[in-house]
Backbone bond lengths (Angstrom), bond angles and torsions (degrees), N, CA, C in turn:
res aa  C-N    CA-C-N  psi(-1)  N-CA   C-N-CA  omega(-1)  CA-C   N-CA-C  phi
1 X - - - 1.457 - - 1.519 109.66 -
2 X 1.380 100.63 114.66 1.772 98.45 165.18 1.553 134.87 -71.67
3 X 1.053 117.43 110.25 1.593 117.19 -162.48 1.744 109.91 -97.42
4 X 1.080 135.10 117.72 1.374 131.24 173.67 2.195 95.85 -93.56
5 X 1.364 80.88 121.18 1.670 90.16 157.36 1.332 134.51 -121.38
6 X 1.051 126.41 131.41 1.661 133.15 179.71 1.565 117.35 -115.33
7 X 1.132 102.88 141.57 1.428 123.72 -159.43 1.594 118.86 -126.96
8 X 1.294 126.19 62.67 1.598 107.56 -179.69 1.586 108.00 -125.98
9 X 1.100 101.29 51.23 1.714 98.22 173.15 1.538 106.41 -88.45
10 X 0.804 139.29 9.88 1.547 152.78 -170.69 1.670 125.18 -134.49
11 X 1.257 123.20 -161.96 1.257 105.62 178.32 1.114 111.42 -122.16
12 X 1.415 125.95 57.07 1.443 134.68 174.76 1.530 91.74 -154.66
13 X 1.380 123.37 127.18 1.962 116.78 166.41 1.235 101.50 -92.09
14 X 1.389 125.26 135.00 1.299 139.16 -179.41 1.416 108.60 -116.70
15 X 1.564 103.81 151.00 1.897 104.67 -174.31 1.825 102.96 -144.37
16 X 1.204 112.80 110.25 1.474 123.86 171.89 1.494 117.67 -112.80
17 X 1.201 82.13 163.25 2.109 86.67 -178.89 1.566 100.87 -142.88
18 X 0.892 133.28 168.02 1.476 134.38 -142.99 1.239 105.03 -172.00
19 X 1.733 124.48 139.11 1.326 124.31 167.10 1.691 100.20 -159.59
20 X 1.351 97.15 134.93 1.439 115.27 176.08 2.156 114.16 29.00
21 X 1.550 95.80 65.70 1.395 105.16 -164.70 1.289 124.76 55.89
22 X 1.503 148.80 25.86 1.437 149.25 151.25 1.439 102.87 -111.82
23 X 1.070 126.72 152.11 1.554 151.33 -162.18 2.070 86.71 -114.07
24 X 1.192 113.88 119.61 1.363 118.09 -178.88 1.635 123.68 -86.23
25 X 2.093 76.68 -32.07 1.635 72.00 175.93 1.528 91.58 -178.07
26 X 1.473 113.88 153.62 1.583 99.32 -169.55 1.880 110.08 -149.13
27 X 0.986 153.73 135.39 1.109 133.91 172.88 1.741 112.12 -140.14
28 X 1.370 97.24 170.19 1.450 100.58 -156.31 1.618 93.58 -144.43
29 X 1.576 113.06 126.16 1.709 117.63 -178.57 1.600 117.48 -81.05
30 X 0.952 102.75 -178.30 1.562 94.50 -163.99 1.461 108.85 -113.92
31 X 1.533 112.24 -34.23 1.182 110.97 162.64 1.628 134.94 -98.92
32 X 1.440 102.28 159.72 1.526 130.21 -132.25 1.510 72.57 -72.82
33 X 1.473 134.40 148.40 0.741 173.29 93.07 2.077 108.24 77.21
34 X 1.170 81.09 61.00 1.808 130.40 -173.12 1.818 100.30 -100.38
35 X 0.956 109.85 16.97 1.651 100.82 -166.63 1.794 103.89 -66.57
36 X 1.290 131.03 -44.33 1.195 145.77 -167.75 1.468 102.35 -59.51
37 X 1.417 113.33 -39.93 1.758 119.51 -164.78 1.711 92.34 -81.96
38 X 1.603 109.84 -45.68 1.889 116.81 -156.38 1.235 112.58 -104.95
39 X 1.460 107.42 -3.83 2.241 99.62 177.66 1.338 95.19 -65.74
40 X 1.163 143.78 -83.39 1.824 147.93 -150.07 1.151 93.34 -48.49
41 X 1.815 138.20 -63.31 1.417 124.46 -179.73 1.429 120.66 -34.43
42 X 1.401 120.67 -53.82 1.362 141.89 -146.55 1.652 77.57 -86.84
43 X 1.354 134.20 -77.65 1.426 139.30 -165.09 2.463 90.61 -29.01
44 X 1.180 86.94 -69.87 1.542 103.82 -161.95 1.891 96.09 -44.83
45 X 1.383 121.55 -38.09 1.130 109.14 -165.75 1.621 114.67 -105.21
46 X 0.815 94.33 11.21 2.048 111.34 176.12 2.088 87.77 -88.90
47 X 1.346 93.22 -53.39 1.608 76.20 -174.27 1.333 116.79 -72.33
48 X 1.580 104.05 -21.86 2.173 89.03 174.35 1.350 97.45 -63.69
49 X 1.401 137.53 -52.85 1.138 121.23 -147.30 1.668 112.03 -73.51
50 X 1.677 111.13 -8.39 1.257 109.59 -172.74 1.804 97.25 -107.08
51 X 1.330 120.41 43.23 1.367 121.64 173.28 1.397 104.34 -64.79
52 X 1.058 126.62 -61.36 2.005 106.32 -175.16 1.103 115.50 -39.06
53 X 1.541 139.58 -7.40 1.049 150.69 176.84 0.963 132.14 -117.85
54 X 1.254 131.07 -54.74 1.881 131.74 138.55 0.859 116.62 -105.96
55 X 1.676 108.18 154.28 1.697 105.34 163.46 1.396 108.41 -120.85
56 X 1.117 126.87 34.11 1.550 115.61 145.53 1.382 94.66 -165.15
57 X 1.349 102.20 -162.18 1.775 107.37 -177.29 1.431 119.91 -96.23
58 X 1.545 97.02 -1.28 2.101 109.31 177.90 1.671 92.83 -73.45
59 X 1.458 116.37 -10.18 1.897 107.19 176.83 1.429 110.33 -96.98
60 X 0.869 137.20 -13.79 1.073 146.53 139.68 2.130 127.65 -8.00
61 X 1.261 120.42 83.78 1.726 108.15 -149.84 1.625 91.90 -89.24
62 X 1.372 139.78 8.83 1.104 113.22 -130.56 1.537 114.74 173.93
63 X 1.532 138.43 92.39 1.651 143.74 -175.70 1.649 107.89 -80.48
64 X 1.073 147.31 113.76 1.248 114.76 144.26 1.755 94.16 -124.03
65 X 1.845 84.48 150.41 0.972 120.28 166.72 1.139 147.30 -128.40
66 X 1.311 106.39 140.26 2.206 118.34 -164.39 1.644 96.59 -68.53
67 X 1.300 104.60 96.58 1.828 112.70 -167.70 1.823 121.48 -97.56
68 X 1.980 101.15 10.92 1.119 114.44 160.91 1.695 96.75 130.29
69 X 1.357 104.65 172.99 1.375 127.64 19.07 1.801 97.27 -96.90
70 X 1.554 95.53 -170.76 1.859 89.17 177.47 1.420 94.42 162.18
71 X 1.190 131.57 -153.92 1.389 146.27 149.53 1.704 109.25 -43.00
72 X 1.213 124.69 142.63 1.341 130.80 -153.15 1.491 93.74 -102.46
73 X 1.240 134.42 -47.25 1.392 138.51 161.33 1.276 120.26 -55.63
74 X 1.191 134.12 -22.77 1.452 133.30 -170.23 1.280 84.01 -103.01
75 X 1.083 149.85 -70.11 1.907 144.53 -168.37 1.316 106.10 -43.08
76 X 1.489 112.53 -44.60 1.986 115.74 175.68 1.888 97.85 -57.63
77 X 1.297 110.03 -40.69 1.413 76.55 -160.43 1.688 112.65 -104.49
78 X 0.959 100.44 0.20 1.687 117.18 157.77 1.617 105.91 -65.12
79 X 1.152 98.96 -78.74 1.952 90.72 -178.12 1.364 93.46 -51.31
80 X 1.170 138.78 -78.09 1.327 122.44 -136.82 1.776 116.25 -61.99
81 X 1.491 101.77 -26.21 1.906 113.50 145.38 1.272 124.63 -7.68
82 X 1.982 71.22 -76.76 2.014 88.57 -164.09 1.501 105.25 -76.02
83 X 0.902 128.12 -14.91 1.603 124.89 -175.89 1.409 110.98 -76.00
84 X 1.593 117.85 -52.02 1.324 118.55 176.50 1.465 102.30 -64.80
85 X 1.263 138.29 -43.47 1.388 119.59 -171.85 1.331 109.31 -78.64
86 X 1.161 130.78 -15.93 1.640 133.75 168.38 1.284 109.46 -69.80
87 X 1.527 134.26 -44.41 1.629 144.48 170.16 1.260 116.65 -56.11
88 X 1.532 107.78 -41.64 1.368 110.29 -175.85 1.689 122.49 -88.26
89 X 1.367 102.92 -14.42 1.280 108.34 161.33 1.828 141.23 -142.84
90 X 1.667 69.85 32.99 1.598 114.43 154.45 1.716 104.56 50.10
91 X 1.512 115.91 38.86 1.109 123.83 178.05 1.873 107.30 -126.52
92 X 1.508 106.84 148.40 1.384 106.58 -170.80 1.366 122.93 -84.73
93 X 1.377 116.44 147.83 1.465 118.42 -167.38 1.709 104.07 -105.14
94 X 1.323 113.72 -170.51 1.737 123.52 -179.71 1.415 94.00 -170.01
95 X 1.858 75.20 135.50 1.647 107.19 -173.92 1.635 88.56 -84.32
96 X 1.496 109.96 149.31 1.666 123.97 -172.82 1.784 97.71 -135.45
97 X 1.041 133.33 111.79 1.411 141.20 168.24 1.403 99.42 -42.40
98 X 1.361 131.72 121.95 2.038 123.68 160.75 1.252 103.88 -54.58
99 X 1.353 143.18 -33.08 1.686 136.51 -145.08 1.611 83.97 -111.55
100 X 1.302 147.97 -36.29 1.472 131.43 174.64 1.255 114.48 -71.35
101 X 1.718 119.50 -37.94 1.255 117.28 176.26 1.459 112.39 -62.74
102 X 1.452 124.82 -54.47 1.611 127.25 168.31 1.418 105.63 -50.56
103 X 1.019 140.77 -32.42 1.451 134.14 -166.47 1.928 100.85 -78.75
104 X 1.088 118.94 -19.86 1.574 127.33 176.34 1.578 103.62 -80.53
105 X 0.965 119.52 -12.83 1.790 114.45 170.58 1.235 110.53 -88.53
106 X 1.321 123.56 17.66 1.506 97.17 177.23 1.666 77.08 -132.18
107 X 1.706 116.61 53.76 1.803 112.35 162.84 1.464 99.48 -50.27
108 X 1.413 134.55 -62.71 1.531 104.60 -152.01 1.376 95.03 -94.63
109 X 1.080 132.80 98.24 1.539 157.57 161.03 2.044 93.90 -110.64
110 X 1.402 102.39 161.20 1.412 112.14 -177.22 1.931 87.14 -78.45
111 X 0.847 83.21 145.81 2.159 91.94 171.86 1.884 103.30 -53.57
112 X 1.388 125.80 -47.74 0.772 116.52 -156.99 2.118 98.00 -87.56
113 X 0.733 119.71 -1.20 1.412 117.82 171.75 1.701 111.25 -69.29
114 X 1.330 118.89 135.73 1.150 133.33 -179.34 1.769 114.86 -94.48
115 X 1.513 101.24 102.48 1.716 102.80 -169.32 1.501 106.51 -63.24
116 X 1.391 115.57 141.88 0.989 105.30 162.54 1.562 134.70 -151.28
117 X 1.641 112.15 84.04 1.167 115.77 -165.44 1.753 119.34 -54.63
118 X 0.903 114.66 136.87 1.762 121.82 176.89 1.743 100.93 -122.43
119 X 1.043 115.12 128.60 1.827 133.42 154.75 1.758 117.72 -111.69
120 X 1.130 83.19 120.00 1.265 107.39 178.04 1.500 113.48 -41.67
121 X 1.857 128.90 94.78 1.187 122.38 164.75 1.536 125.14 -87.14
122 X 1.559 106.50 10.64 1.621 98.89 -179.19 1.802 106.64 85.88
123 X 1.278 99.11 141.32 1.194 115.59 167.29 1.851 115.32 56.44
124 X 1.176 98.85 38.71 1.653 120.12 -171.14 1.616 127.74 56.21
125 X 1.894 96.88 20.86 1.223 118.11 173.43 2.017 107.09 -90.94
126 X 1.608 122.00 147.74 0.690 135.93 150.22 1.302 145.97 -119.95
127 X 1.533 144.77 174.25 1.579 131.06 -177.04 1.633 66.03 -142.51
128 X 1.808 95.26 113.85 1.248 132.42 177.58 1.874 112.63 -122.43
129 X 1.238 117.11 174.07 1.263 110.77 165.11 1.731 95.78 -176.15
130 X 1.395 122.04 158.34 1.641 111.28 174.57 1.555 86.56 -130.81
131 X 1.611 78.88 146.23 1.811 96.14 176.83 1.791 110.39 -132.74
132 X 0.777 118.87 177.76 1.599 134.35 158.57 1.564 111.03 -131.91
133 X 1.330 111.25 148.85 1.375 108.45 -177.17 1.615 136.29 -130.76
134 X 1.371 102.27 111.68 1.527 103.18 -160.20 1.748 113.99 -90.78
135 X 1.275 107.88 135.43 1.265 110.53 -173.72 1.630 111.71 65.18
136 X 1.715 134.46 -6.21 1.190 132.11 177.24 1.787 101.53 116.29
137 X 1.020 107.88 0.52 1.490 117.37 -173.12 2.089 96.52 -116.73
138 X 1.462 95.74 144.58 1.413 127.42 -163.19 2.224 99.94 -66.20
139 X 1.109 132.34 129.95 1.158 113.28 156.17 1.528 105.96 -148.49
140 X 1.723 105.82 122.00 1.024 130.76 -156.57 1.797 115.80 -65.92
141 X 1.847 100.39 114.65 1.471 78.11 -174.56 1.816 91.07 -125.29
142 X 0.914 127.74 -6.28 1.700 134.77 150.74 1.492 98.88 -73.92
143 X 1.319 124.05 120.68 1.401 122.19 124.99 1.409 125.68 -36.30
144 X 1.686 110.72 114.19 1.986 130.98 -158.24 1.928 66.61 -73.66
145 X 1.550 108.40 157.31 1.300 121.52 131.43 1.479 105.09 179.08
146 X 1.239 138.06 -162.90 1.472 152.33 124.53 1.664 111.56 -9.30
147 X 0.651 132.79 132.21 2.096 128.62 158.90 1.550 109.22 -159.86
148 X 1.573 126.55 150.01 0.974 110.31 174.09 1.331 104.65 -81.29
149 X 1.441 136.72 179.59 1.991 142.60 -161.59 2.011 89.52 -56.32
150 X 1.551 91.65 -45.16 1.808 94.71 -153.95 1.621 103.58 -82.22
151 X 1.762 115.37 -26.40 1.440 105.65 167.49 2.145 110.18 -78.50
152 X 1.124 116.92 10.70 1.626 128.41 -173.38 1.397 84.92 -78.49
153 X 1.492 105.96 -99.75 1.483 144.08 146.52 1.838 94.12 12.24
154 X 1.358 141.26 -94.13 0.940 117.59 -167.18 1.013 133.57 -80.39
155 X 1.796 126.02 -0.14 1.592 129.83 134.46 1.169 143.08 -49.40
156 X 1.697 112.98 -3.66 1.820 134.97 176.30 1.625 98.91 -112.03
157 X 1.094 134.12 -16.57 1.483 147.72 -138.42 1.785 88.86 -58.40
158 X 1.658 112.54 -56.10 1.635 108.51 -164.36 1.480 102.92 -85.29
159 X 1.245 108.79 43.04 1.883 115.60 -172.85 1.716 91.34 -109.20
160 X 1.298 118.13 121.87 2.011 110.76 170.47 1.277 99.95 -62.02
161 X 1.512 128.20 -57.19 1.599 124.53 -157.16 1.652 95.10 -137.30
162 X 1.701 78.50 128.89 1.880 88.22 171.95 1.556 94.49 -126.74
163 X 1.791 109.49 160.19 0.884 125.99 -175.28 1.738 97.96 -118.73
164 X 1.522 118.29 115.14 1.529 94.29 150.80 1.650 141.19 -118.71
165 X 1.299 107.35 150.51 1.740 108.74 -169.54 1.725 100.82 -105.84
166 X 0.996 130.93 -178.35 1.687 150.82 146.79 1.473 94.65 110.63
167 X 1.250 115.69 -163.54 1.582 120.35 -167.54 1.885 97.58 -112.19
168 X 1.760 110.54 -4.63 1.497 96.48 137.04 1.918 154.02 -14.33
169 X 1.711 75.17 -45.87 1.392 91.26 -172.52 1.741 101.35 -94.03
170 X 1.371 118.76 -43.54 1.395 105.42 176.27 1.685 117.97 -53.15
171 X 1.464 112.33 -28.82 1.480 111.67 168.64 1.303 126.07 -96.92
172 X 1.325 147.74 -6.66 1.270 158.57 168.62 1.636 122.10 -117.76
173 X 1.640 115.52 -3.02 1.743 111.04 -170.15 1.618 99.96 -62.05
174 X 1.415 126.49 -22.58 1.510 92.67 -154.82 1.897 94.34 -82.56
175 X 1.865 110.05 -17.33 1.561 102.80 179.54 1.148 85.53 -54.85
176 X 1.198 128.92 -73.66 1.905 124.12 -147.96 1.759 101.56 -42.20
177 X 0.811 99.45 -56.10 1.465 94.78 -164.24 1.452 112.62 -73.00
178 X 1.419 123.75 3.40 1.357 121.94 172.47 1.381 100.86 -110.04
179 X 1.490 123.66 5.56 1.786 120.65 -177.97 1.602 82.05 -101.67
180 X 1.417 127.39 -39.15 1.166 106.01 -158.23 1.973 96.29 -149.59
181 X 1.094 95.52 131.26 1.778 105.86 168.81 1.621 133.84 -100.93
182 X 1.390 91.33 -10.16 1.508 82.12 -174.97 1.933 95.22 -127.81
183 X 1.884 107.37 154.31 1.681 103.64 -169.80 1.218 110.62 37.00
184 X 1.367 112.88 73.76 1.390 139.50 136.12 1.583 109.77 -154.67
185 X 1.934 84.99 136.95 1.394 81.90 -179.31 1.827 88.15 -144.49
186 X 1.591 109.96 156.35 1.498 111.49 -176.05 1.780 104.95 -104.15
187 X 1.260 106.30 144.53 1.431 108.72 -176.08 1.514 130.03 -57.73
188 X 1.325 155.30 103.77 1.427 157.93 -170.05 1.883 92.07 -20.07
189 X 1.013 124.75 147.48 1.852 137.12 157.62 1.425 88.78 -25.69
190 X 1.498 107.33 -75.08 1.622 120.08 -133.62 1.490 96.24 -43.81
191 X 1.668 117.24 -34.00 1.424 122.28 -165.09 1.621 128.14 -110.16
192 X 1.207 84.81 13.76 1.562 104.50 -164.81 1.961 119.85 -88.69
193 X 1.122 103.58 -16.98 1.389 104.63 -174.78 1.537 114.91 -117.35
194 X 1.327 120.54 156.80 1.222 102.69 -179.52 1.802 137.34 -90.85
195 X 0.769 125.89 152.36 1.958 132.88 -140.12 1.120 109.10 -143.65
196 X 1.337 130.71 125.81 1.333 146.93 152.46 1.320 125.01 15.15
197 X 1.788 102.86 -86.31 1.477 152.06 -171.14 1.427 91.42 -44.49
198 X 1.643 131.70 -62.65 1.099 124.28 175.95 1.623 134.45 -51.02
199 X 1.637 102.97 -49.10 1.114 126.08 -175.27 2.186 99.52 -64.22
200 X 1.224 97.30 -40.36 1.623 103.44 165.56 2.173 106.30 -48.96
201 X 0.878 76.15 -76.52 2.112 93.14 -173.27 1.711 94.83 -45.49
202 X 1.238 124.78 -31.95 1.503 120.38 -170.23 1.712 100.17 -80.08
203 X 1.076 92.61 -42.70 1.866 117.58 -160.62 2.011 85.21 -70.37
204 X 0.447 113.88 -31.67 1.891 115.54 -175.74 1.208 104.21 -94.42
205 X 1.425 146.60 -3.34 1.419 128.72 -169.36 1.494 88.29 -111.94
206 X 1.593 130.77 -42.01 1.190 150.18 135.28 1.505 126.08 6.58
207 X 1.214 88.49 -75.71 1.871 94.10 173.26 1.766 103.52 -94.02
208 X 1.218 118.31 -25.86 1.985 91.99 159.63 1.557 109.18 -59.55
209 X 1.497 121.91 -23.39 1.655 102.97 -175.02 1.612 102.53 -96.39
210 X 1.287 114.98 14.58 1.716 109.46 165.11 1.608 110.28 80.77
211 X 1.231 99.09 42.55 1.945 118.45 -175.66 1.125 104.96 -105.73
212 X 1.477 128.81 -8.01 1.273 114.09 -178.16 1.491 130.91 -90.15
213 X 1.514 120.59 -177.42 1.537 92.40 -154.22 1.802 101.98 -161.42
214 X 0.955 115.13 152.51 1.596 133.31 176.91 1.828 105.41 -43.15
215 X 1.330 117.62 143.26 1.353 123.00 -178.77 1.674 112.68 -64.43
216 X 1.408 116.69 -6.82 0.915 131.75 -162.73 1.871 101.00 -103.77
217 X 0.997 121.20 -41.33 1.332 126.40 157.91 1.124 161.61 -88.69
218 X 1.541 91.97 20.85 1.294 134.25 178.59 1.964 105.05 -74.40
219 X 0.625 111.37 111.56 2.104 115.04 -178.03 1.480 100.37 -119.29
220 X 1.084 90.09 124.14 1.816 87.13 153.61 1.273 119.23 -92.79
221 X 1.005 126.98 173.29 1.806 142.62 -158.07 1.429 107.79 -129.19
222 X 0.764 113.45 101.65 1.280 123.59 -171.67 1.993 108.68 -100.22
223 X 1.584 119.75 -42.47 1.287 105.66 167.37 2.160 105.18 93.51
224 X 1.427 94.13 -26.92 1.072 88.89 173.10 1.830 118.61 178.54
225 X 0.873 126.76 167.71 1.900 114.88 172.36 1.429 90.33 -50.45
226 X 1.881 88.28 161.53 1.166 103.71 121.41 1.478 173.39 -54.96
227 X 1.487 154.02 118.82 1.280 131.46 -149.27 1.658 98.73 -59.27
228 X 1.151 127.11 -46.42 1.347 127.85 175.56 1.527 129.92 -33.88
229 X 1.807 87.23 -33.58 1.883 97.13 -163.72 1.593 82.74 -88.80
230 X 1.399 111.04 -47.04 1.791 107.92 -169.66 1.848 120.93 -39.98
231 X 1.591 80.99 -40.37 1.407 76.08 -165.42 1.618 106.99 -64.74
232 X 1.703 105.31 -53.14 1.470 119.35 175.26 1.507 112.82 -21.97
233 X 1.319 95.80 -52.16 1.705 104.25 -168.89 1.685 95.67 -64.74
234 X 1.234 132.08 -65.69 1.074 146.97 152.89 1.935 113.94 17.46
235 X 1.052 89.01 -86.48 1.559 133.60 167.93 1.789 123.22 -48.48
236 X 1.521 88.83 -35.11 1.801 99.85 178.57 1.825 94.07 -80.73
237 X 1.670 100.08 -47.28 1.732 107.31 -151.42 2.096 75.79 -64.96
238 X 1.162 163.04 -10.67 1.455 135.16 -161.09 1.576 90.34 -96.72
239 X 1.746 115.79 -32.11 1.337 114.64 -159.83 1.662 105.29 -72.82
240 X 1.434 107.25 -18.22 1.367 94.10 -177.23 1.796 122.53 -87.48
């Protein structure tokens, strides 16, 4: 099964294609959060490069998509991606969590280390979740949601060694590391953000277990409003 995956919950859009567990071909843009101008390029050139394998995108069996949480604009236009290319060529897509797919990059972690992706929600808020990972696949032993750094932090607390990944850590490591000093460690760059290639390998284990789903039921996850809607709401509740 050929799987196209898309990736822009973050600030890089990523584009993989996938067949029978190998990643064929995968690429990742360079600029910061360009997804609207560079997904269709990146879509179009994942499949040239995966020509021994398809030659256009009608071969294609299969969308999944990184359906949040992340940046609120990059998840709109990722789902709304995979949906039109699932409608239009009437093949089914799969919703991929960003924080389970990032939580699969840190496979060679010791087994007993507790993954733990963090995304940056602003204002020393994150959309965190801790996993362990069996066989290379995510299994949830933090409840994923919203937390502020210090309500994160004391939901991992009876964990010996945590690992963390997402751009969480570029905005909150020095809290972590002032809630806690010892078994914690933050993920290398190379592995730290979230990527395609994964969200591909997640997106395929997914639809072999019969997760996949109509263009129409595709949701993104958002975890929480928008700052836009908050305030609005905000702003209505003084007017009344």
């Amino acid at each position: 099964m050929h799987i196209l995956a898309i990736e822009t919950t973050g600030a890089f859009a990523s584009v993989a294609l996938i067949d029978d567990g190998q990643v064929k071909s995968y690429i990742q843009g360079s600029d910061r959060f360009s997804h609207l101008q560079n997904l269709t390029p990146q879509i179009q050139e994942v499949i040239a490069k995966a020509a021994d394998s398809v030659s256009s995108i009608n071969d294609i069996d299969a969308f999944a998509v990184s359906n949040g949480p992340g940046s609120f604009t990059g998840i709109r236009i990722g789902v709304s991606t995979g949906r039109a290319l699932s409608q239009i060529l009437d093949k089914p897509c799969v919703a991929v969590s960003s924080l389970e797919a990032l939580a699969m990059h840190a496979e060679d972690a010791d087994e007993d280390t507790l993954i733990c992706p963090i995304l940056d929600a602003r204002r020393s808020q994150v959309y965190g979740g801790g996993y362990y990972l069996k066989e290379g696949f995510p299994v949830e032993q933090v409840k994923a949601g919203p937390y502020t750094i210090e309500e994160f932090m004391d939901a991992v607390k009876d964990y010996g060694k945590l690992l963390f990944l997402g751009d969480g850590v570029d905005a909150c490591g020095e809290k972590i590391k002032a809630v806690r000093t010892e078994g914690v460690d933050f993920a290398d760059e190379a592995i730290r953000y979230q990527t395609a290639d994964y969200v591909a390998r997640f997106g395929e284990k997914l639809m072999a277990e019969g997760k996949g789903c109509a263009y129409g039921e595709l949701d993104p996850e958002y975890m929480r409003i928008a700052e836009a809607e908050r305030k609005l709401k905000e702003q209505q509740a003084k007017e009344k």
